[in-house]
C-alpha positions in Angstrom: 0.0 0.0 0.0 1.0 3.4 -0.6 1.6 6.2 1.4 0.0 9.3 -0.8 -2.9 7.2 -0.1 -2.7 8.5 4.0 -3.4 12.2 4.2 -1.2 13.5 6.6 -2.7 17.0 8.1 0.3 17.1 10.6 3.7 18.7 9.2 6.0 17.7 11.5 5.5 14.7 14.8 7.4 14.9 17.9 7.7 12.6 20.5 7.1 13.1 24.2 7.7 10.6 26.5 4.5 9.3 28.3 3.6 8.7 32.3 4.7 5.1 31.5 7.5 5.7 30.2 6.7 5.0 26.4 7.8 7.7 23.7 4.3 8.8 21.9 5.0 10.9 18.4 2.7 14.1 19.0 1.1 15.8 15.8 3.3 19.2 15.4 0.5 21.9 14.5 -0.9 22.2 17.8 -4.5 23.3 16.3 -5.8 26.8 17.7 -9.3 27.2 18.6 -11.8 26.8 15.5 -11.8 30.4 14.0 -15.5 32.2 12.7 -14.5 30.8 9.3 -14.1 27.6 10.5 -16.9 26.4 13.5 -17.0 23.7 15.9 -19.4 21.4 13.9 -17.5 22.3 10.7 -14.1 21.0 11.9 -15.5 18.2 13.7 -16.9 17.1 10.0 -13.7 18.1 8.7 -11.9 15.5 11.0 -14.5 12.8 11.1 -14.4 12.9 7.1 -10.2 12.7 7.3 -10.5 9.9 9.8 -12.8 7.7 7.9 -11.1 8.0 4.3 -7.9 7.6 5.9 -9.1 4.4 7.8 -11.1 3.2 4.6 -8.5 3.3 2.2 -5.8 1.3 5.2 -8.7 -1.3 6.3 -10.3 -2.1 2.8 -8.4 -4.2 -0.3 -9.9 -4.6 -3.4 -13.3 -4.5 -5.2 -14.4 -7.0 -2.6 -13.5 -4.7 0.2 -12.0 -7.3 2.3 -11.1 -5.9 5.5 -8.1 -6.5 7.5 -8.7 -6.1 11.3 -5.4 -3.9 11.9 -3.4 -1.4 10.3 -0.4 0.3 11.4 0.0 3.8 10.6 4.2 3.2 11.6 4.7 0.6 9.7 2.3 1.0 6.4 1.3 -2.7 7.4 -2.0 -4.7 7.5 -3.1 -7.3 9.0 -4.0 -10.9 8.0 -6.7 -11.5 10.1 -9.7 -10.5 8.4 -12.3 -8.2 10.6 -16.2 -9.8 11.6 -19.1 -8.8 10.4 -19.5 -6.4 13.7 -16.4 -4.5 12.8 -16.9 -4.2 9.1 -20.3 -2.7 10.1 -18.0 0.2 12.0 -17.2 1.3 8.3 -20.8 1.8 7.4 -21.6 3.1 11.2 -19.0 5.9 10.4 -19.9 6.4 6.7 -23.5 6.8 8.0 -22.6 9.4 10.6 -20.8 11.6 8.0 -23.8 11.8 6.1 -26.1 12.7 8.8 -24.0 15.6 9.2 -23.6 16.8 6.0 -27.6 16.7 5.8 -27.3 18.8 9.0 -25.1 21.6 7.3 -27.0 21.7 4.3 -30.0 22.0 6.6 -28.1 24.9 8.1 -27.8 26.3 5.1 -24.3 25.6 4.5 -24.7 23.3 1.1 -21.3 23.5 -0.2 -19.9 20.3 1.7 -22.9 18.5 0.8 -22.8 19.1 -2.8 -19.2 17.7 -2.6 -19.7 14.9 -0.9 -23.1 13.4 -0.5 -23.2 11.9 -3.6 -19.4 10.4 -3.0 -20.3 9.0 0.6 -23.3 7.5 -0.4 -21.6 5.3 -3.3 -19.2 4.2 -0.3 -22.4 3.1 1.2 -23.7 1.1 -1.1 -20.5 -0.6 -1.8 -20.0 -1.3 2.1 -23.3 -3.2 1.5 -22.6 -5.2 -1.3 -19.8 -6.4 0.0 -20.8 -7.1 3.6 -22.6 -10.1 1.5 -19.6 -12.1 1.5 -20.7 -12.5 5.3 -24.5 -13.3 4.1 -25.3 -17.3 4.2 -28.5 -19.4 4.1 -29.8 -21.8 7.3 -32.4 -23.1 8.6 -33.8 -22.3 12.1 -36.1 -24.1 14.6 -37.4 -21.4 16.9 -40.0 -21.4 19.9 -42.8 -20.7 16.8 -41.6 -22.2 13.6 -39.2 -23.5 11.6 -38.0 -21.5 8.4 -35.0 -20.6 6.6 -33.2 -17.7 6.6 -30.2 -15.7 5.0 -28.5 -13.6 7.6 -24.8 -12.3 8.8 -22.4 -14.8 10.0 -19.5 -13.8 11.9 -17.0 -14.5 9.6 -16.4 -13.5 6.2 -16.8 -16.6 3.2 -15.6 -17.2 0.5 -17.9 -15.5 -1.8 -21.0 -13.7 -1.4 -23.8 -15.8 0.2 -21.8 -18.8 1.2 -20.8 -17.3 4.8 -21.5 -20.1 7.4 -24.1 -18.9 9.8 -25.5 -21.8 11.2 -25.0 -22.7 15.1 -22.6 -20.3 16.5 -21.5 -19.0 13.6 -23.9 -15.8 13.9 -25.0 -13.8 16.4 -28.3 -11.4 17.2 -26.6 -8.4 18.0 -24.8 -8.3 14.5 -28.1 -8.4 13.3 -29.2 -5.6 15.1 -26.6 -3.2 14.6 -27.0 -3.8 10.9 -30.5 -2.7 11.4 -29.7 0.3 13.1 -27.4 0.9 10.3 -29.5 0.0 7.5 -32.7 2.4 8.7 -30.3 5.1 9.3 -29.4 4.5 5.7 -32.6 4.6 4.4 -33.5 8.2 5.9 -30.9 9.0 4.8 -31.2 7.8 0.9 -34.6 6.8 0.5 -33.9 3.4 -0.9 -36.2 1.2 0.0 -33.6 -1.8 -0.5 -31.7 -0.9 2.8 -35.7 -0.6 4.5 -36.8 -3.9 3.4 -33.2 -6.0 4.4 -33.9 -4.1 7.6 -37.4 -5.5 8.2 -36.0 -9.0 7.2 -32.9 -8.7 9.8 -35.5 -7.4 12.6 -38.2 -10.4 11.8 -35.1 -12.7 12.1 -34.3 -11.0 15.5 -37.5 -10.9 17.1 -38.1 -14.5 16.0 -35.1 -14.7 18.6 -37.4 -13.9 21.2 -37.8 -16.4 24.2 -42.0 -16.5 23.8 -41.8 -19.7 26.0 -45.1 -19.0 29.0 -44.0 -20.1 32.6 -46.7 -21.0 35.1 -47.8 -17.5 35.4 -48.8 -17.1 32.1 -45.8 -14.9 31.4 -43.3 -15.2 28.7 -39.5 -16.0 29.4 -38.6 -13.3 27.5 -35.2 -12.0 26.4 -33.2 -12.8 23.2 -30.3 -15.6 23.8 -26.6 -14.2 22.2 -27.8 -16.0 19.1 -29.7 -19.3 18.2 -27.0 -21.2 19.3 -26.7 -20.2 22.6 -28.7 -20.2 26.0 -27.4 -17.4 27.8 -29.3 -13.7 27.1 -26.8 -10.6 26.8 -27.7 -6.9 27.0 -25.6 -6.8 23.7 -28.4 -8.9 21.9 -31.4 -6.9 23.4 -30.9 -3.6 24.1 -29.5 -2.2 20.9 -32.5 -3.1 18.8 -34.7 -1.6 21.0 -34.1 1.8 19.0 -34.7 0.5 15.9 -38.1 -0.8 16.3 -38.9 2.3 17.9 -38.1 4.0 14.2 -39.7 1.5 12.6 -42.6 2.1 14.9 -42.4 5.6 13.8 -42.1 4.9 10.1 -45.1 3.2 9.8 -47.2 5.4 12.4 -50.6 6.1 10.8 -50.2 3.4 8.3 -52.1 0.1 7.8 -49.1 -2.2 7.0 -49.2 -5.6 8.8 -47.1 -8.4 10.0 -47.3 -11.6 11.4 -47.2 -11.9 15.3 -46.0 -15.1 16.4 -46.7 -16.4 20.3 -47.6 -18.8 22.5 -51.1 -19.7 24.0 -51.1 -18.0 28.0 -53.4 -20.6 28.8 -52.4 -23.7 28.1 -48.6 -22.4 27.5 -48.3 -25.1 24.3 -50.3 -23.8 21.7 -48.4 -22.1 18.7 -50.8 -18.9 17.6 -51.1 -16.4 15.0 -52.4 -13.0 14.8 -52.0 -10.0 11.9 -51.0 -6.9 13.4 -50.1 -3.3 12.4 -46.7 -3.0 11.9 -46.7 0.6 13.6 -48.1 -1.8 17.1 -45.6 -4.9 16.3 -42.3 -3.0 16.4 -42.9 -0.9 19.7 -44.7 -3.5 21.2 -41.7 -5.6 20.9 -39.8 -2.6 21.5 -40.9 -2.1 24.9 -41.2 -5.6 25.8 -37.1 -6.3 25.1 -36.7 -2.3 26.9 -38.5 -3.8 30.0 -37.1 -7.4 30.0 -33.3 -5.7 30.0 -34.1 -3.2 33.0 -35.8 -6.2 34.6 -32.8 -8.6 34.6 -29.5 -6.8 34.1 -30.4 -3.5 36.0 -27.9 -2.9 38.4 -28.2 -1.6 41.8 -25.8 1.2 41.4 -27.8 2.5 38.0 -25.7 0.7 35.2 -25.9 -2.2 33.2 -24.7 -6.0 33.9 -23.6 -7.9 31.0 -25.8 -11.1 30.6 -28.3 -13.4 32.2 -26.1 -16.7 33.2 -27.1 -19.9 34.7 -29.5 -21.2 31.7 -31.6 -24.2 32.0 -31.3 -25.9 29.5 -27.3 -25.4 29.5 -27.7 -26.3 25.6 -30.1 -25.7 23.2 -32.7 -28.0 22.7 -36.0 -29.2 20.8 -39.2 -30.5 22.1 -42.0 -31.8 20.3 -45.5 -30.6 20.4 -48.3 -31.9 19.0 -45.9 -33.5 16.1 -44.0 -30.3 15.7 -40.7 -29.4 16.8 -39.7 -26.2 18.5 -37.0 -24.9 20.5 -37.5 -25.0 24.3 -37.6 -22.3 26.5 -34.8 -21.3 28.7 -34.6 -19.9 32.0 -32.0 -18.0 33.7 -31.2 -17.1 37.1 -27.6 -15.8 37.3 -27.2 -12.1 36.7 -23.7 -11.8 35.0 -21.2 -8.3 35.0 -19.3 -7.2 33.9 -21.0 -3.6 33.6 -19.4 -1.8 30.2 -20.5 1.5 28.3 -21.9 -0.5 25.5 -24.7 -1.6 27.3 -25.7 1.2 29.2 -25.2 3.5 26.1 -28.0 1.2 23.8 -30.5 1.3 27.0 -30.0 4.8 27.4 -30.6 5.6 23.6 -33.7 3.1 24.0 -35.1 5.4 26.6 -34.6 8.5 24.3 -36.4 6.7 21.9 -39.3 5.4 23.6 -40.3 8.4 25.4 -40.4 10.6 22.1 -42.8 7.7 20.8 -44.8 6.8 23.5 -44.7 10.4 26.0 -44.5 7.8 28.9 -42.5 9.9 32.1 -40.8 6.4 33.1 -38.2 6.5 30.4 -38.0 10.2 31.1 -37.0 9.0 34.5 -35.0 6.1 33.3 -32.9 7.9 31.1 -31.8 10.9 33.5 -31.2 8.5 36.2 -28.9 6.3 33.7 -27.1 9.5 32.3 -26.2 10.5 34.9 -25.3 7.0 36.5 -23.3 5.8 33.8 -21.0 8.8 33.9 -20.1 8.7 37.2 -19.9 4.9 37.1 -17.8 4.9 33.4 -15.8 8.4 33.6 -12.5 8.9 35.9 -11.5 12.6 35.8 -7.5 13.3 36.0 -6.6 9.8 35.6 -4.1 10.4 32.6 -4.6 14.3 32.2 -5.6 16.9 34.1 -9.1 18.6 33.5 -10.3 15.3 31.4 -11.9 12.1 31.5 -10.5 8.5 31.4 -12.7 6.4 29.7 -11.5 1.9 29.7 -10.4 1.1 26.7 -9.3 -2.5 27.1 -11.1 -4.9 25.0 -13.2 -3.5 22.3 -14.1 -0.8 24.6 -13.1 1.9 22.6 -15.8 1.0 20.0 -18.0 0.9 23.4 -17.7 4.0 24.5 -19.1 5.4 21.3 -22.4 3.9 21.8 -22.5 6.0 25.6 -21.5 8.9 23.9 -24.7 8.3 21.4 -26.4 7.4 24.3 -26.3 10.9 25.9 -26.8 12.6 22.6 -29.8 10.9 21.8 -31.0 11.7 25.4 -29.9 15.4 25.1 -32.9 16.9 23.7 -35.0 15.4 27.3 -31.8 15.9 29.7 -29.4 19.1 29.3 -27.1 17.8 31.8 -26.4 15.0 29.1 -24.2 18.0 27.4 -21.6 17.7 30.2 -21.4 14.1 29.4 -20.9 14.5 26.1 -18.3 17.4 26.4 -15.8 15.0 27.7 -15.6 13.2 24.6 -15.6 16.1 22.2 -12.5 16.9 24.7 -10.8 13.4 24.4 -10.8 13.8 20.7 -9.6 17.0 20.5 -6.3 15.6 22.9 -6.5 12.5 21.0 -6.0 14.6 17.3 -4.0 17.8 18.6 -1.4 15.8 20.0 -0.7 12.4 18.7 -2.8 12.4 15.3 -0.4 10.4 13.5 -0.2 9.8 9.0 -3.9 10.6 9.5 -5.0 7.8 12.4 -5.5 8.3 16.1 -4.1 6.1 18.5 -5.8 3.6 20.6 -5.5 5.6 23.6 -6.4 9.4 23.2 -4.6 10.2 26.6 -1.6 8.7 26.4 -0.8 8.4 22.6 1.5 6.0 20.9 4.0 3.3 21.8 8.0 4.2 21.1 7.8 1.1 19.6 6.6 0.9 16.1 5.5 -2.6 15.8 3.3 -1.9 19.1 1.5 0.4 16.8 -1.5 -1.7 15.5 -5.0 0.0 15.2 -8.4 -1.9 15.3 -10.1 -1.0 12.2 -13.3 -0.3 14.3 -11.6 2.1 16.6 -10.7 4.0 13.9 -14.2 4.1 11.9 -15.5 5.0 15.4 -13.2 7.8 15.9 -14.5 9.3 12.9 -18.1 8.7 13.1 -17.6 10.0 16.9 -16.8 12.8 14.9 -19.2 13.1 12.8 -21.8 12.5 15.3 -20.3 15.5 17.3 -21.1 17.6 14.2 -24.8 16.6 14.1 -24.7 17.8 17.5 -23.3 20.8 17.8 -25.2 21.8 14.9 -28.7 20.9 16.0 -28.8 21.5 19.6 
C-alpha cells in the first residue's frame, strides 16, 4: 500500500515521553481554537471525514473490500486477520454518521460540503453493503414458533457472497441488530427502499429470537439468547434493537401495513398462535417488551448495566415436540452476570430516548436521566491520565463501546441538558486525541496517552478508527442541531 494514499494533516511529529515511560510521536501543529471561518461542527466534520477515508482506504483491499482487522500507521502494514461482520459494520456506522452531518449543514444552510460529498459517501455506502454479503449465508432455524429458513450475517467472512457459514454459532443477534440500526439510518438518509426492506427481514429474524416460551404465570421467558446457538441472554443482543423498532414504529405510524405476530397460547402455555397486526403496534410492542425485560434482569443496583443473564436451564439448546411439531424450548435464567461496560448502558439509554419521544411515557423520562447520569459517574475517571479530562477503559473492544455511551447521551440530550456535560468530555478526548498524537492521518488507541515508542506496538483496530471518525461526525450533528 502506498503512502499518498494517507493524508497527513500534521507537518512535523514529535515525540514526548508518556507517564509510562513510552515515547508517543505528538502531531506538530498544535490546532488553535476553531476560528469564525471555521466552527465547531465544521471542523469536527472536517476530521470525522479525514478519519474515515484515511481508515477506509488502510482497512479495505480490493473491489471485494475485504477488510483486514489492523493497520499500522508506523509501519504501512495490515493485517491478515480478516475483521467480523461487527467491525466491518463500524465502516458503514462511520460512513452513515458523515452523512447525517452533512444533511445537518445543508440543513443549516451551508450546502457546499454537501454538494461535494453526499453523492461520494453514499456510493461508499452502497458498496459497504454489497460487500458485507460475502458475510451473508443461508440456514435453517427451529425457533419457539416455527421452523424457516433464513439468510442472515455470519460472523466470519466466506468465500464468496452468500456462502458465509451462519448456522449454530457461527452468527450472532446483536450483529443483526446493529445492521439494522445501520441500514434504517441509511434509508432516511437515501430513501432506498432496499436498505428498508433488508432491515425489516434482519428485525423479523431477531424478534423471532425472542424467548416466547409462558412459565406457570402465564408470562413469557422473554429476552433474546446471544444467538440461536446459545442459552445465555446478553444486553448486547437486546438492548440495541430496542431503537430501531422504535423508528420503525415511527415509520409506519398512521399506516395500515401488517405483520405476522407469532406467540404462544397464555393458557395452556403449548399452543403455537397467530395473529395480523399493524406494523406501527408490532415494532414498539416488541420494543418495549425487550426495553422492560433488560431493566428487569440486568439493572444494576448502582444504575448501570450487567452484561448477561447466566445460569440457563437448559445449558444447551434444545427441541421438544409438540403436538408432532418441533420447537425450540424455552430457557430460564437465574444468574445475573457483570461485567457492567459503556456498551450496554449507552443502547439502554438511547432506547429510553427513543421510547419516550414515541410513547410520551415519564418512566423513560426517569429512566434515562437516572442512567445518564449513572453511567457517567460509574464509566468516567477525571485526572486519571490528564488533568481537566476524563478516562474512559479502553481495554477490549471498549473503545468501540464507548461510542455507543456517547450516542447514548446525545440521543437523550434533547430530554436531559445535563447530558451535554457528558458528552463534552468526549468532544474533549478527541480534541487531545487529534491535537497531540494524530499520526499519517490515524488516532491512536488511547487518546490520553498516545502512541508506543515502539513501532510494531502500533497496530490500530479498524473499528476504533471508523468510530473515531463517526464520533466525529456525530459530534457535528450535535453541535449543529442543539
Amino acid at each position: 500500500m502506498k503512502k499518498n494514499v494517507i493524508v497527513v494533516v500534521g507537518a512535523l511529529f514529535l515525540l514526548m515521553t508518556c507517564a509510562c515511560g513510552e515515547s508517543t510521536p505528538e502531531n506538530g501543529n498544535q490546532e488553535p481554537p476553531p476560528s469564525q471561518e471555521e466552527n465547531l461542527a465544521e471542523r469536527n466534520l472536517t476530521r470525522a471525514m479525514e478519519l474515515a477515508d484515511n481508515a477506509i482506504a488502510a482497512h479495505f483491499t480490493g473491489s471485494a473490500m475485504t477488510m483486514a482487522r489492523y493497520y499500522n500507521p508506523y509501519t504501512d502494514t495490515r493485517s491478515s486477520e480478516i475483521g467480523s461482520i461487527w467491525m466491518y459494520t463500524s465502516a458503514i456506522e462511520a460512513v452513515n454518521a458523515i452523512l447525517h452531518a452533512l444533511q445537518a449543514e445543508k440543513e443549516q444552510g451551508n450546502v457546499s460540503r454537501y454538494n461535494e460529498h453526499f453523492d461520494r459517501y453514499s456510493k461508499q455506502l452502497g458498496k459497504l453493503y454489497d460487500n458485507a454479503d460475502y458475510y451473508l449465508g443461508t440456514f435453517t432455524l427451529t425457533s419457539y414458533t416455527q421452523t424457516k429458513e433464513w439468510s442472515v450475517y455470519g460472523v466470519n467472512r466466506g468465500a464468496s457472497k452468500g456462502e458465509a457459514r451462519v448456522d449454530g454459532i457461527e452468527n450472532v443477534y446483536d450483529d443483526q441488530m446493529w445492521l439494522i440500526r445501520e441500514l434504517l439510518e441509511s434509508y432516511k438518509l437515501t430513501g432506498e427502499e432496499k436498505y428498508l426492506e433488508k432491515a425489516e427481514y434482519l428485525a423479523e429474524y431477531v424478534l423471532d429470537g425472542w424467548d416466547s416460551a409462558v412459565d406457570a404465570g402465564g408470562n413469557e421467558n422473554g429476552g433474546i439468547p446471544w444467538g440461536p446457538g446459545y442459552v445465555t441472554k446478553h444486553s448486547c443482543s437486546n438492548g440495541p434493537v430496542v431503537s430501531p423498532l422504535v423508528w420503525l414504529h415511527e415509520l409506519y405510524k398512521g399506516k395500515d401495513d401488517e405483520v405476522t405476530y407469532r406467540y404462544i397460547d397464555p393458557e395452556d402455555r403449548r399452543t403455537r398462535k397467530t395473529r395480523q397486526m399493524k406494523k406501527s403496534e408490532y415494532y414498539l410492542m416488541f420494543a418495549e417488551k425487550i426495553y422492560d425485560w433488560q431493566k428487569q434482569y440486568l439493572l444494576r443496583v448502582d444504575g448501570v448495566y450487567d452484561d448477561m443473564m447466566g445460569g440457563c436451564a437448559p445449558g444447551s439448546p434444545e427441541l421438544e415436540t409438540i403436538d408432532g411439531v418441533t420447537y425450540r424450548k424455552g430457557i430460564t435464567c437465574h444468574d445475573r452476570v457483570g461485567p457492567a461496560i459503556t456498551y450496554n448502558s449507552g443502547t439502554m439509554l438511547s432506547g429510553a430516548a427513543d421510547l419516550y419521544r414515541a410513547t410520551g411515557n415519564g418512566k423513560y423520562l426517569t429512566d434515562g436521566s437516572e442512567l445518564s447520569d449513572a453511567s457517567f459517574t460509574y464509566f468516567a475517571r477525571k485526572d486519571m491520565d490528564v488533568a481537566g479530562y476524563y478516562t474512559y477503559d479502553i481495554s477490549g473492544f471498549r473503545n468501540w463501546f464507548n461510542g455507543v455511551l456517547m450516542r447514548g447521551y446525545m440521543d437523550f440530550y434533547p430530554s436531559y441538558s445535563k447530558a451535554g456535560t457528558y458528552i463534552d468530555s468526549f468532544q474533549k478526548n478527541l480534541d487531545y486525541g487529534y491535537d497531540q498524537f494524530l499520526y499519517n492521518g490515524f488516532l491512536p488507541t488511547n487518546l490520553l496517552v498516545g502512541w508506543s515508542r515502539t513501532n510494531s506496538k502500533n497496530n490500530t483496530e479498524g473499528m476504533f478508527n471508523f468510530a473515531f471518525a463517526a464520533e466525529y461526525a456525530v459530534l457535528s450533528r450535535y453541535e449543529l442541531t442543539k
